[in-house]
OpenMM code with the backbone's topology and positions (N, CA, C; nanometers):
from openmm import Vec3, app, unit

residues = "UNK UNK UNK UNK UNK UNK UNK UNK UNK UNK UNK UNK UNK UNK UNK UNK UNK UNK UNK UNK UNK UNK UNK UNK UNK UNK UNK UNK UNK UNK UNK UNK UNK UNK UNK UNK UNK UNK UNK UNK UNK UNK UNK UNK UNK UNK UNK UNK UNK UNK UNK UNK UNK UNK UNK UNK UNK UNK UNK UNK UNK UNK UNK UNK UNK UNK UNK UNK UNK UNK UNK UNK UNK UNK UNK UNK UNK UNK UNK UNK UNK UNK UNK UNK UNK UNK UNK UNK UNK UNK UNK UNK UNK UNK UNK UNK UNK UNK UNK UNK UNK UNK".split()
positions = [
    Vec3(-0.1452, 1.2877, 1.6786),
    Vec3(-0.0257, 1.2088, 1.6529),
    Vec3(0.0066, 1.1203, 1.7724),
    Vec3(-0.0238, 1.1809, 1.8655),
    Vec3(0.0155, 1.1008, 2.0439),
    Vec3(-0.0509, 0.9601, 2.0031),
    Vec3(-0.1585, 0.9814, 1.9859),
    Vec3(-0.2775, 0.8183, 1.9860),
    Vec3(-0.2005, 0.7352, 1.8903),
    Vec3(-0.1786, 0.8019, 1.7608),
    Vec3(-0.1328, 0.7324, 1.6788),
    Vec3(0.0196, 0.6622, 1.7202),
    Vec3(0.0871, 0.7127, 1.7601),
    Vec3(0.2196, 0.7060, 1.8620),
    Vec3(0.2169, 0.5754, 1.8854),
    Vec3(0.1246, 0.5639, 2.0059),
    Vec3(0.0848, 0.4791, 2.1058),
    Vec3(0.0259, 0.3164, 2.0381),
    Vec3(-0.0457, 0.3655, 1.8939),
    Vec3(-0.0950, 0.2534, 1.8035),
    Vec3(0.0553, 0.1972, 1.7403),
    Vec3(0.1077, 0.2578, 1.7386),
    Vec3(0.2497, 0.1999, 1.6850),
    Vec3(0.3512, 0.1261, 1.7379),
    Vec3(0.3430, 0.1517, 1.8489),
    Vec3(0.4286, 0.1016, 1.9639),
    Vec3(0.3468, -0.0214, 2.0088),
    Vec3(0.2277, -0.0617, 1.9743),
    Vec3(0.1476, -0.1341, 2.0551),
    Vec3(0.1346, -0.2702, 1.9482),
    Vec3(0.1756, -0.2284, 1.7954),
    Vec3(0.1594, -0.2961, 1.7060),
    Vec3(0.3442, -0.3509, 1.6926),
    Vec3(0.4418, -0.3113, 1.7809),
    Vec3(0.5571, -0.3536, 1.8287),
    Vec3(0.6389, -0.3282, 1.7477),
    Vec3(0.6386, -0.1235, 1.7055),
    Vec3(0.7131, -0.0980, 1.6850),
    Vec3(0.7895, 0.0303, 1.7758),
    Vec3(0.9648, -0.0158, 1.7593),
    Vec3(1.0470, -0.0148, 1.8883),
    Vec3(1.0074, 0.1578, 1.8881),
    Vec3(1.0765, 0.2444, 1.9936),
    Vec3(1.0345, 0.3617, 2.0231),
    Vec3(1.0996, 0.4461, 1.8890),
    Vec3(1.2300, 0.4231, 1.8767),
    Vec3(1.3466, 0.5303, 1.7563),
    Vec3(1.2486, 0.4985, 1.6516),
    Vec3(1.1758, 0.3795, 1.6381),
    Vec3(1.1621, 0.3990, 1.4494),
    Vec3(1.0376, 0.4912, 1.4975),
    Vec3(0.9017, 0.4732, 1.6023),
    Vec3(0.7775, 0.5597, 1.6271),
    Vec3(0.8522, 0.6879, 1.6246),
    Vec3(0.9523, 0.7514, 1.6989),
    Vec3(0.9898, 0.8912, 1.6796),
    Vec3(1.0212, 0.8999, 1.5226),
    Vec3(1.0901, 0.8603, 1.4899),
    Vec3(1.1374, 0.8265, 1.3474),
    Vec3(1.0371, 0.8742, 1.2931),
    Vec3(0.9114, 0.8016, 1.2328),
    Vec3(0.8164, 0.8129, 1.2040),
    Vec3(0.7194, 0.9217, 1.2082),
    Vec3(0.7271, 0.9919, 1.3090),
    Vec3(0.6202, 1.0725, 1.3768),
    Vec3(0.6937, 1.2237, 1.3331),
    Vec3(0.8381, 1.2060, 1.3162),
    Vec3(0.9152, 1.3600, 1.3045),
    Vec3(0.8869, 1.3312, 1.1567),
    Vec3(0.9147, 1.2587, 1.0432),
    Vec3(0.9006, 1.2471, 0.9273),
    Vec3(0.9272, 1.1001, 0.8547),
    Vec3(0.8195, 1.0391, 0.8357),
    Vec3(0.7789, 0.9263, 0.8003),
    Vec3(0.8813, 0.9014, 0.6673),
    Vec3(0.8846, 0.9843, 0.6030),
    Vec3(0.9467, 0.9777, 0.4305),
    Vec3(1.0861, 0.8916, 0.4910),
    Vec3(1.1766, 1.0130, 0.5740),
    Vec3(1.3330, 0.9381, 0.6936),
    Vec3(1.2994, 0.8274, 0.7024),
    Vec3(1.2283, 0.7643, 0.7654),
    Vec3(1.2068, 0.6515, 0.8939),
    Vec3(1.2401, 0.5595, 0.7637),
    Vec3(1.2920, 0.4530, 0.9044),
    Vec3(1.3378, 0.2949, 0.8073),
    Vec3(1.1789, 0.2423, 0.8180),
    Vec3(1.1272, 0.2310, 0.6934),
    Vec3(0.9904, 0.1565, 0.6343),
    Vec3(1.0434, 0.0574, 0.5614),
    Vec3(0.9832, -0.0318, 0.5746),
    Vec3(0.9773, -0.1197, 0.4528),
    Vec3(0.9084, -0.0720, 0.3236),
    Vec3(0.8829, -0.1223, 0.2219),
    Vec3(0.9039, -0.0931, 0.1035),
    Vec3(0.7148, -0.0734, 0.1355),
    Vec3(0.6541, -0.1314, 0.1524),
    Vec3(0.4815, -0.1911, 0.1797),
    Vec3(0.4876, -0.0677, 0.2995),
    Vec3(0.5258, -0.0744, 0.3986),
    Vec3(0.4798, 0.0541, 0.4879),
    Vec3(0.5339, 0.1925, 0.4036),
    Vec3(0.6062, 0.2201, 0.3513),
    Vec3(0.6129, 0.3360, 0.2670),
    Vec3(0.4720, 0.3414, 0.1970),
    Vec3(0.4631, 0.2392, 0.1181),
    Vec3(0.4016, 0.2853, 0.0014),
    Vec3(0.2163, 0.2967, 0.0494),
    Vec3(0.2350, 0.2305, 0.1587),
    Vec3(0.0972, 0.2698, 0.2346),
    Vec3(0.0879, 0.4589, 0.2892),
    Vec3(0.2141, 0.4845, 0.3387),
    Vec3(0.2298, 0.5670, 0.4031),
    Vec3(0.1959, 0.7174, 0.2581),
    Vec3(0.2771, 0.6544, 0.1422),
    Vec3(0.2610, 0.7866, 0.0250),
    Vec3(0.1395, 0.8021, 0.0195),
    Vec3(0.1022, 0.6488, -0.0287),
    Vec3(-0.0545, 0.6884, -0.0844),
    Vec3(-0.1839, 0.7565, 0.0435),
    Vec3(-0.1388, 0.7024, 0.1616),
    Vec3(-0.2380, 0.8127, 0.2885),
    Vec3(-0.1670, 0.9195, 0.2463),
    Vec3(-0.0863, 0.9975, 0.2536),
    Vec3(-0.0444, 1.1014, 0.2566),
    Vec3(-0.1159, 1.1803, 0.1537),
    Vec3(-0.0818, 1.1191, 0.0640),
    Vec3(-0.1685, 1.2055, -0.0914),
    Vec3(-0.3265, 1.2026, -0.0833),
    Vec3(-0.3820, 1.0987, -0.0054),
    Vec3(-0.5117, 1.1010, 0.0216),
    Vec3(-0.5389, 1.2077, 0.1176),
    Vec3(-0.5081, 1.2369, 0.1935),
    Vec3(-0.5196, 1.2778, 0.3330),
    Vec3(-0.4689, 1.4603, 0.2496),
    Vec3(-0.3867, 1.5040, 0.1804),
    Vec3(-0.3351, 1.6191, 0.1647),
    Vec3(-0.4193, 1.7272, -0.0062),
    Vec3(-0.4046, 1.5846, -0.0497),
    Vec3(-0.4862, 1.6082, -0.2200),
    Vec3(-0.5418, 1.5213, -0.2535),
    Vec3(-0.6428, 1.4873, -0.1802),
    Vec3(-0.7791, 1.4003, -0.1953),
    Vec3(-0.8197, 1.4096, -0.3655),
    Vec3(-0.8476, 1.5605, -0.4237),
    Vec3(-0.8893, 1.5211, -0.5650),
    Vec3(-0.7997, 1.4766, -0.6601),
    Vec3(-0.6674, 1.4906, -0.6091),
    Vec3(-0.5647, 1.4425, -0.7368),
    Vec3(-0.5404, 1.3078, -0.7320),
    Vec3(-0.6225, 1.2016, -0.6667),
    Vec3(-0.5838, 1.0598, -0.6434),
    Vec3(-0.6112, 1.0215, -0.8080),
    Vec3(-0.5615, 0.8934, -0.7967),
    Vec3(-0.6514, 0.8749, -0.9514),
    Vec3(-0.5758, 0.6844, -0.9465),
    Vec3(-0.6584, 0.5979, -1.0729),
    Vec3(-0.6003, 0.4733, -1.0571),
    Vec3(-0.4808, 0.4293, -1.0674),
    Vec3(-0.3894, 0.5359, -1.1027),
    Vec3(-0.2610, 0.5297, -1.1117),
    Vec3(-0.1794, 0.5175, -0.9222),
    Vec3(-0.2679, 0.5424, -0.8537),
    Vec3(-0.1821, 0.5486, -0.7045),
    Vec3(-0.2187, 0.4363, -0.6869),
    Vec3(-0.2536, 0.3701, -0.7186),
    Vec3(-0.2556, 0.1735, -0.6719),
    Vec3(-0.1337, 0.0989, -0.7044),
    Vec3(-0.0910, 0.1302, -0.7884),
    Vec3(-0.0067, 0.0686, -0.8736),
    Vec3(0.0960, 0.0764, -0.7525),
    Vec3(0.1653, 0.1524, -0.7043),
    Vec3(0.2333, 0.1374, -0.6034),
    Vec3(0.2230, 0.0304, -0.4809),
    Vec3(0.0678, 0.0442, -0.4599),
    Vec3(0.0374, -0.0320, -0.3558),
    Vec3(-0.0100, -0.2028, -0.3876),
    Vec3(-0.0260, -0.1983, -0.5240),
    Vec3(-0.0158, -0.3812, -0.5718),
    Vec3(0.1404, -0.4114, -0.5924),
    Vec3(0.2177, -0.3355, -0.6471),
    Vec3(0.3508, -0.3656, -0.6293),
    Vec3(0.4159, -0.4392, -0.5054),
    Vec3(0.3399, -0.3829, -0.3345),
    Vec3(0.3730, -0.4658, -0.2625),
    Vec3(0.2745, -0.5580, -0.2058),
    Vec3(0.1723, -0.5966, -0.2686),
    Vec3(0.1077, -0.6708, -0.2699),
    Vec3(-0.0161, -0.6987, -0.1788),
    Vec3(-0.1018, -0.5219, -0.2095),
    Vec3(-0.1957, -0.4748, -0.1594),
    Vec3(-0.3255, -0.5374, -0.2826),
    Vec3(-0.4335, -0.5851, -0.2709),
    Vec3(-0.4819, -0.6232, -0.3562),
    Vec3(-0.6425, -0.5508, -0.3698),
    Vec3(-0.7178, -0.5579, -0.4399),
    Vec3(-0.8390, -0.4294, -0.4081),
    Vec3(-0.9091, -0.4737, -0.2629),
    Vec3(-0.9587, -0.5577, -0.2351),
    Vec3(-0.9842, -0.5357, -0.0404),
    Vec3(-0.8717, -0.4552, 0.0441),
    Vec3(-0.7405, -0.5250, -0.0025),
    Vec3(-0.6646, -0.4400, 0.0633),
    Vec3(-0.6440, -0.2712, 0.0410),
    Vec3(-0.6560, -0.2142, -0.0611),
    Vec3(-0.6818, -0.0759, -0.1212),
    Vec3(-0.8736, -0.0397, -0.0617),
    Vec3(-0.9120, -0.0699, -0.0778),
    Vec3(-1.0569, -0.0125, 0.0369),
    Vec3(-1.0190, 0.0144, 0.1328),
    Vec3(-0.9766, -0.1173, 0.2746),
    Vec3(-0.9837, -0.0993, 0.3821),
    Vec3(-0.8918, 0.0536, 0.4278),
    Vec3(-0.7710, 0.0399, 0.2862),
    Vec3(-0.6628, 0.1344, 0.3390),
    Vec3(-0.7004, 0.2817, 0.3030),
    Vec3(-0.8063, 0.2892, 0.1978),
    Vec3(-0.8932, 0.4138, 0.1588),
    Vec3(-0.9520, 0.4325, 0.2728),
    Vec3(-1.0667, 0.3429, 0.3380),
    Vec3(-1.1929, 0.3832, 0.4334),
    Vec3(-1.0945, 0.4011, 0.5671),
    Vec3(-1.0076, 0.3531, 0.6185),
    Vec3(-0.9093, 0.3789, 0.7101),
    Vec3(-0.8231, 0.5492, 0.7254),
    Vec3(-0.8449, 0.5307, 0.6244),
    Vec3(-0.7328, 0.6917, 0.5745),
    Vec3(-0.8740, 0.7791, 0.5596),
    Vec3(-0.9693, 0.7980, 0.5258),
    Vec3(-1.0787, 0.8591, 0.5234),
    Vec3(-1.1549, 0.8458, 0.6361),
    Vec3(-1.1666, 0.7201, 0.7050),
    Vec3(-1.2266, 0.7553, 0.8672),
    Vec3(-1.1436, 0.8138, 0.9809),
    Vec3(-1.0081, 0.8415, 0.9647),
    Vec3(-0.9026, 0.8817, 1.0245),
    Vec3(-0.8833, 1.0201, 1.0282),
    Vec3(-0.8842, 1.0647, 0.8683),
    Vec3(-0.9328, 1.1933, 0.8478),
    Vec3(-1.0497, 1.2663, 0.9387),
    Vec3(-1.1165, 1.2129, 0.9120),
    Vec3(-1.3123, 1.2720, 0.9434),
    Vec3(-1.2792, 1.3026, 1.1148),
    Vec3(-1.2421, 1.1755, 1.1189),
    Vec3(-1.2796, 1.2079, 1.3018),
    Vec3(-1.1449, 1.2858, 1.3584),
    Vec3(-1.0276, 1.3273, 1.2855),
    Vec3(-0.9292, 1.3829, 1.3199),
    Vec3(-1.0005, 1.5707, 1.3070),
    Vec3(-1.0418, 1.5602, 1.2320),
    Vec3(-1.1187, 1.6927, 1.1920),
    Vec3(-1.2444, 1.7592, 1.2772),
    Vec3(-1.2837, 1.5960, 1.3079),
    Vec3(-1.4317, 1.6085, 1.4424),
    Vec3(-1.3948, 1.6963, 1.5472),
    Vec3(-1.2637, 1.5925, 1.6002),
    Vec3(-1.2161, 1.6208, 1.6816),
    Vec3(-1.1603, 1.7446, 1.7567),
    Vec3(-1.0798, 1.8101, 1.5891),
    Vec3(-0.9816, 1.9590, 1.6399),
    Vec3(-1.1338, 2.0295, 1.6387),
    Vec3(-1.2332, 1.9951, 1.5577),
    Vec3(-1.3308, 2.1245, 1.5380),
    Vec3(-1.4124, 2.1223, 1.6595),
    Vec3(-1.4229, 2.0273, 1.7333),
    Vec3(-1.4783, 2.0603, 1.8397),
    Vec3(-1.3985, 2.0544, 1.9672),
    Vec3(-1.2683, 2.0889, 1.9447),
    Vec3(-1.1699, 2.1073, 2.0233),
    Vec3(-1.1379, 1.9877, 2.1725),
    Vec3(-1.1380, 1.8829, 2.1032),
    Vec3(-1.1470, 1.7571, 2.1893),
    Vec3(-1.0068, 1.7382, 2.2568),
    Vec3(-1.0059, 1.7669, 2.3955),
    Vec3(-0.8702, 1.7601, 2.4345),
    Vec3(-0.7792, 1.5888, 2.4862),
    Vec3(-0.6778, 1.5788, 2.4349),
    Vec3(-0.6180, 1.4393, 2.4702),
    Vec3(-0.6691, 1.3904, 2.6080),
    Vec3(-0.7196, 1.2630, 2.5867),
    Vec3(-0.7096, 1.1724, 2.6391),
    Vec3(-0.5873, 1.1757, 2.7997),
    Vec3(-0.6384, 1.1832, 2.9272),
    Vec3(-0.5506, 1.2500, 3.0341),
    Vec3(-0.4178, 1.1267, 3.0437),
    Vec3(-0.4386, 1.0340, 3.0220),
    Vec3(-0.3174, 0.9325, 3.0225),
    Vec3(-0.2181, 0.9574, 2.8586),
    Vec3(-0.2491, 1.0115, 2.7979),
    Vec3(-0.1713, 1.0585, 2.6774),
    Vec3(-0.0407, 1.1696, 2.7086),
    Vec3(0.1051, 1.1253, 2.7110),
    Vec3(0.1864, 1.1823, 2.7709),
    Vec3(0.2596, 1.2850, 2.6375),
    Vec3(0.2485, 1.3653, 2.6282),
    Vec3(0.3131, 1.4339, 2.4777),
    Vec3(0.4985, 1.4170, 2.4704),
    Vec3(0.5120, 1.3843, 2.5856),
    Vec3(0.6552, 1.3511, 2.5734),
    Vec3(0.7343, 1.1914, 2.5180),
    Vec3(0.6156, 1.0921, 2.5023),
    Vec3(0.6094, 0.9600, 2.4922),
    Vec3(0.6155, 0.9493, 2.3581),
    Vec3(0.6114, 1.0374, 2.2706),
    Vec3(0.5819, 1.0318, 2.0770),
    Vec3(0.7300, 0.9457, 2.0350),
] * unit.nanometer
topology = app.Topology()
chain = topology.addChain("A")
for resn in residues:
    res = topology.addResidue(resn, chain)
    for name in ("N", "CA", "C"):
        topology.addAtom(name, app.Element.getBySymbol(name[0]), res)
């Protein structure tokens, strides 16, 4: 979550909404398009087999279009993988990663 933190803040968002975010995304002031990015990772990322073509529909609503639904699949699935690499081979943060900075 720290890295991810740090990607958020860097993409210039202010610190309250990254805490915001990071304690529980559903709270945080999103826009309507960062929510609906945020459900559909979530459901990917938690119940991978229950996706189905019906979770797009959310994400063309704000005007995600099928390139945009890949990149945000292979993103949410390469995010996964190497998040998993990572704990399984017990990869410790990055020494400039401050856990108090989230």
């Amino acid at each position: 979550m720290l890295s991810h933190a740090a990607d958020l803040r860097s993409e210039g968002m202010d610190a309250q909404q990254v805490k915001d975010v990071c304690e529980d995304w559903r709270n945080a002031a999103l826009s309507p398009r960062e929510a609906a990015l945020c459900f559909f990772a979530a459901k990917l990322t938690k119940t991978p087999g229950a996706m189905t073509r019906d979770d797009h529909a959310p994400l063309r609503a704000v005007g995600l279009d099928d390139t945009a639904i890949h990149d945000l699949v292979q993103v949410c699935a390469y995010f996964n993988y190497i998040n998993r690499v990572a704990d399984g081979l017990g990869v410790a943060l990055e020494s400039d990663m401050d856990p108090s900075k989230t």
